[in-house]
C-alpha positions in Angstrom: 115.5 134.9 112.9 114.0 131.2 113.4 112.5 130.6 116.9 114.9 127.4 117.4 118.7 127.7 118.4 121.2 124.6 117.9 123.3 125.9 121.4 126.3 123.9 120.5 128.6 123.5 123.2 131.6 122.1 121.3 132.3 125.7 120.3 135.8 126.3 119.1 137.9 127.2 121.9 141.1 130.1 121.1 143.9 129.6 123.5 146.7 131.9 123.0 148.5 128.6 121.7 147.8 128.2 118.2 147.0 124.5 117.3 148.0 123.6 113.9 145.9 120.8 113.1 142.9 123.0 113.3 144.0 125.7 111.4 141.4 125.1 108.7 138.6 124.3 110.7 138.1 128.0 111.6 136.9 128.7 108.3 134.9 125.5 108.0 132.7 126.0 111.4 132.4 129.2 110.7 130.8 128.4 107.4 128.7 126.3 108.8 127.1 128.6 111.4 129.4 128.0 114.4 130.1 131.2 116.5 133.6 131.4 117.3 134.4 133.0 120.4 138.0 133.4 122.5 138.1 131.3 126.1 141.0 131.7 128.1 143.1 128.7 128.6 142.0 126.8 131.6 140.2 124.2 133.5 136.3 124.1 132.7 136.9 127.6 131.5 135.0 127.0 128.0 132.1 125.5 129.9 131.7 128.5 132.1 131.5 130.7 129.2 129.3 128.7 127.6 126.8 128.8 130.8 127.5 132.6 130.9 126.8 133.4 127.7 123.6 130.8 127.1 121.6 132.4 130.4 122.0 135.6 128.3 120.9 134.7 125.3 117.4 135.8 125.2 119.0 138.9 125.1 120.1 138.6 122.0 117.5 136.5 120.4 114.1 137.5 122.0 112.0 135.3 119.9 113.7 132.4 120.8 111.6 129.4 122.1 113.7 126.3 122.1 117.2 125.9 122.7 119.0 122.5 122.5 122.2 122.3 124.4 124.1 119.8 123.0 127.2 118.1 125.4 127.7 115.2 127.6 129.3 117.2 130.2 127.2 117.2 133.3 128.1 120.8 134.4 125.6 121.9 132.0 122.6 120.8 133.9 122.9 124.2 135.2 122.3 126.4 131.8 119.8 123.6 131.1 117.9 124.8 134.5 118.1 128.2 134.2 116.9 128.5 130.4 113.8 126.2 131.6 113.3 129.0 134.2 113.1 131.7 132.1 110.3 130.1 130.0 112.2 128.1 127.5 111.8 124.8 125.7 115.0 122.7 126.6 116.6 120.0 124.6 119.6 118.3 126.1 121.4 116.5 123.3 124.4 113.5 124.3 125.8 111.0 122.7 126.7 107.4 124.3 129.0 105.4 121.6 126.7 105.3 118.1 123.3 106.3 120.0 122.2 110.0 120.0 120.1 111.0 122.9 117.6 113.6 122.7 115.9 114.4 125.9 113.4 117.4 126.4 114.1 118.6 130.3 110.1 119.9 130.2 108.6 116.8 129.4 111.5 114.2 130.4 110.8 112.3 127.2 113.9 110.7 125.9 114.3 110.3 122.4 117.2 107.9 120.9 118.4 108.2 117.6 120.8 105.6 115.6 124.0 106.9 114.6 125.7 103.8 112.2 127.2 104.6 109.2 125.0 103.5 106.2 126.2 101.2 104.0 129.5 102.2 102.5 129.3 104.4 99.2 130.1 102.7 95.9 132.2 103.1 93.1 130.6 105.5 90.3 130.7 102.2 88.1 128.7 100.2 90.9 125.7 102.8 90.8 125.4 102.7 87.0 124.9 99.0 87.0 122.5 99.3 89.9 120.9 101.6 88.0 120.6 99.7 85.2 119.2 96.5 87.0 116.6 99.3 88.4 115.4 100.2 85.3 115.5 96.6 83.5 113.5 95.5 86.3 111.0 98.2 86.1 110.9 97.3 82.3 109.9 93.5 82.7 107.4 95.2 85.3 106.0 97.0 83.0 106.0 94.7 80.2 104.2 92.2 82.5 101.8 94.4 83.3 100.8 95.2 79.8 100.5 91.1 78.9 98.5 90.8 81.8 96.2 93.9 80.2 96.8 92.2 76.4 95.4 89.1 77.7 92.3 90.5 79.9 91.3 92.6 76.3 91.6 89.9 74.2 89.5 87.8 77.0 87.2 90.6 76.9 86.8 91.0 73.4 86.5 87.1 72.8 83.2 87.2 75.3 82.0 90.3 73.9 81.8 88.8 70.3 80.3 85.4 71.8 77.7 87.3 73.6 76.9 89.4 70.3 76.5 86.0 68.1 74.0 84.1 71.3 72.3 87.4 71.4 71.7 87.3 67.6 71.5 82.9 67.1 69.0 83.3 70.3 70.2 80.0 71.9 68.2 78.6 74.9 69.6 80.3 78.1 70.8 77.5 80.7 69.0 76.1 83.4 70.1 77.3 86.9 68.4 74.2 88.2 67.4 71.3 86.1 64.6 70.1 88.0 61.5 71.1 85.4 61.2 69.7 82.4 62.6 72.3 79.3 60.1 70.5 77.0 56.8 72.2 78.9 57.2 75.2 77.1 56.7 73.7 73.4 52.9 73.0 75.0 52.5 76.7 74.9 50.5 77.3 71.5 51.9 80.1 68.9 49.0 82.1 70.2 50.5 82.7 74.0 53.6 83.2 72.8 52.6 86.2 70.1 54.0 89.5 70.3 53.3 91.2 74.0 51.5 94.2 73.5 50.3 95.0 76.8 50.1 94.1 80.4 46.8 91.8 79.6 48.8 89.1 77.3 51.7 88.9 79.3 49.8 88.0 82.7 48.2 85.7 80.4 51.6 84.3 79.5 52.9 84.1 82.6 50.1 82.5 84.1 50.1 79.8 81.5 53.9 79.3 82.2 53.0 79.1 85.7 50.5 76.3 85.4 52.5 74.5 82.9 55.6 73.7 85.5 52.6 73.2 88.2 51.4 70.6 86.4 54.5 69.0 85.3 56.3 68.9 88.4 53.5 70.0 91.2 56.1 70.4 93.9 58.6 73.1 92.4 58.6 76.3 93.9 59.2 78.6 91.1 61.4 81.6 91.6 61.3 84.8 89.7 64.7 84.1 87.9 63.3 80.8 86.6 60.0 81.9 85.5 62.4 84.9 84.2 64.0 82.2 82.1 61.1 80.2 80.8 60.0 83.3 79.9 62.8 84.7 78.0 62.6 81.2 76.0 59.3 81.8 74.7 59.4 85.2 73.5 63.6 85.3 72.4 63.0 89.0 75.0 64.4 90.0 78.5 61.7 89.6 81.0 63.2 93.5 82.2 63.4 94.8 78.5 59.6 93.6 78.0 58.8 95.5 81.2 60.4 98.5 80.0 59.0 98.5 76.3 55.5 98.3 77.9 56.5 100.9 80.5 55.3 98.7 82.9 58.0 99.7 85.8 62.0 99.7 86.1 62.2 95.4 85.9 60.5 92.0 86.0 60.8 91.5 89.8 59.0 95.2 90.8 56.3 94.2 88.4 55.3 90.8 89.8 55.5 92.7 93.3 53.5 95.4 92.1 51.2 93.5 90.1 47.4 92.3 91.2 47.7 88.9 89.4 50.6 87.8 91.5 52.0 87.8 95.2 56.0 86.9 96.0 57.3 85.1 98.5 60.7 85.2 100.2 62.3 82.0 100.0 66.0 81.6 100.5 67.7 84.5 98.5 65.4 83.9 95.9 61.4 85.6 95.7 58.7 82.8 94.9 55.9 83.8 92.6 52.7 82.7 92.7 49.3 83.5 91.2 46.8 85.1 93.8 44.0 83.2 92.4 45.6 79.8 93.4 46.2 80.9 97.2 
C-alpha cells in the first residue's frame, strides 16, 4: 500500500433516486480507483461523510503519510485540520477556472498549476506528414553535418600531404619577424653547419649564429624561436629533434636554460638568449 492517498472528495454520491445520465460512470470511477460509497440524500450530507470517514482513515491505512483532499468547498478546512493533528502531511487541492491550486497546509506553500487544453489533436493524416517533415529535416541535418566532416577531411588531408612534400623539399621556414637579414646564415662555412654530433658542435653552432645576427643587426634581441629558426635552416633538423637525438633534454628551450654557454631572458612572451660570455 503506497504511503500517499489522492482523498478525492468528489466521490460518487448514491441517493435512493437513480440518475440515468450516470449510469455508466459507476463502472468507470470504479475502474479507475474511486471508492464508491452510499450518502443519504441531503444538504452537505456527502461532505459530512466525507469528514467522517477521512479523520478515520489512518485506521485503515496506517502507513499513510500524505493525504491530499481535493474540493473547493470550504467546510473541508476542518478534515484538513484534524488530519494535520494527527501527524499527517496535508495537501488541499482547488481549482479556480483553468488554474489548479495545490497548497500544502504544513508549509502554506501554494503551488499553481496550468490547466489549458494543449493544442488540439490532429488528423491521423496530419501526424504522418509531420512526421515526415521530422525525419526530412533530420536528414538534411545529417547530410550537412557529414559535408561539413567531407570538407574538414579533405582540408586535413590536403595540409597533411603539403606538410609531407615541405618536410621532404626542405623549404626555408618563414620569418616570424623580418627584421634580420636571411642572407647571414650563407656566411656560416660547410664546416659549422656539418652533422651535430654532440653538445660541443652545436654550442659552437649556435654561438656562431648568435654572433652572426649581432653583427648584422647589433640591436635585435633574439628569441629562442628565432634562433630556433635560423637554426633549423642550417642543418634541414628541428632544434627539439636535435636535442632529443643527442639526448641532451626533452627540447631546445630546457637546453639553452639548462645549459652553461647560455642564460635566457624573459622578454615579452618570448625568452631571449644570450651567450654568458658576452654579459
Amino acid at each position: 500500500m503506497s504511503a500517499n492517498i489522492l482523498f478525492n472528495l468528489k466521490w460518487h454520491l448514491l441517493t435512493g433516486r437513480k440518475n440515468p445520465s450516470i449510469g455508466k460512470q459507476d463502472i468507470e470511477l470504479y475502474n479507475r480507483g474511486y471508492q464508491l460509497v452510499h450518502v443519504p440524500e441531503g444538504k452537505d450530507s456527502a461532505d459530512a461523510k466525507m469528514i467522517a470517514f477521512g479523520a478515520c482513515i489512518v485506521r485503515s491505512y496506517p502507513t499513510v503519510k500524505e493525504i491530499l483532499v481535493c474540493s473547493s468547498d470550504g467546510i473541508l478546512i476542518h478534515l484538513c485540520n484534524e488530519l494535520q493533528n494527527q501527524g499527517l502531511i496535508v495537501y488541499w487541492v482547488r481549482r479556480q477556472g483553468q488554474t489548479l491550486h495545490i497548497e500544502n497546509r504544513n508549509t502554506g506553500k501554494l503551488t499553481p498549476y496550468s490547466l489549458a487544453m494543449a493544442t488540439e489533436v490532429p488528423s491521423l493524416e496530419k501526424v504522418v506528414e509531420q512526421i515526415q517533415d521530422l525525419i526530412k529535416n533530420e536528414q538534411d541535418s545529417i547530410n550537412t553535418r557529414l559535408h561539413k566532416l567531407t570538407t574538414i577531411a579533405n582540408l586535413f588531408q590536403e595540409r597533411s600531404n603539403i606538410d609531407n612534400k615541405s618536410n621532404h623539399e626542405r623549404p626555408e621556414i618563414e620569418e616570424i619577424t623580418p627584421i634580420i637579414d636571411n642572407s647571414f646564415a650563407q656566411s656560416i662555412s660547410e664546416e659549422d653547419s656539418a652533422e651535430i654530433s654532440n653538445e660541443k658542435t652545436l654550442d659552437k653552432l649556435i654561438l656562431k649564429i648568435i654572433q652572426d645576427i649581432q653583427i648584422k643587426s647589433p640591436k635585435t634581441k633574439l628569441s629562442v624561436s628565432k634562433l630556433g629558426t635560423e637554426l633549423q635552416k642550417i642543418t634541414g633538423q628541428s632544434p627539439n629533434s636535435i636535442i632529443k637525438k643527442l639526448k641532451l633534454g626533452s627540447n631546445f628551450t630546457k637546453y639553452l636554460e639548462s645549459s652553461p654557454t647560455f642564460t635566457l631572458k624573459a622578454s615579452g612572451k618570448e625568452y631571449e638568449v644570450m651567450p654568458l660570455l658576452f654579459e
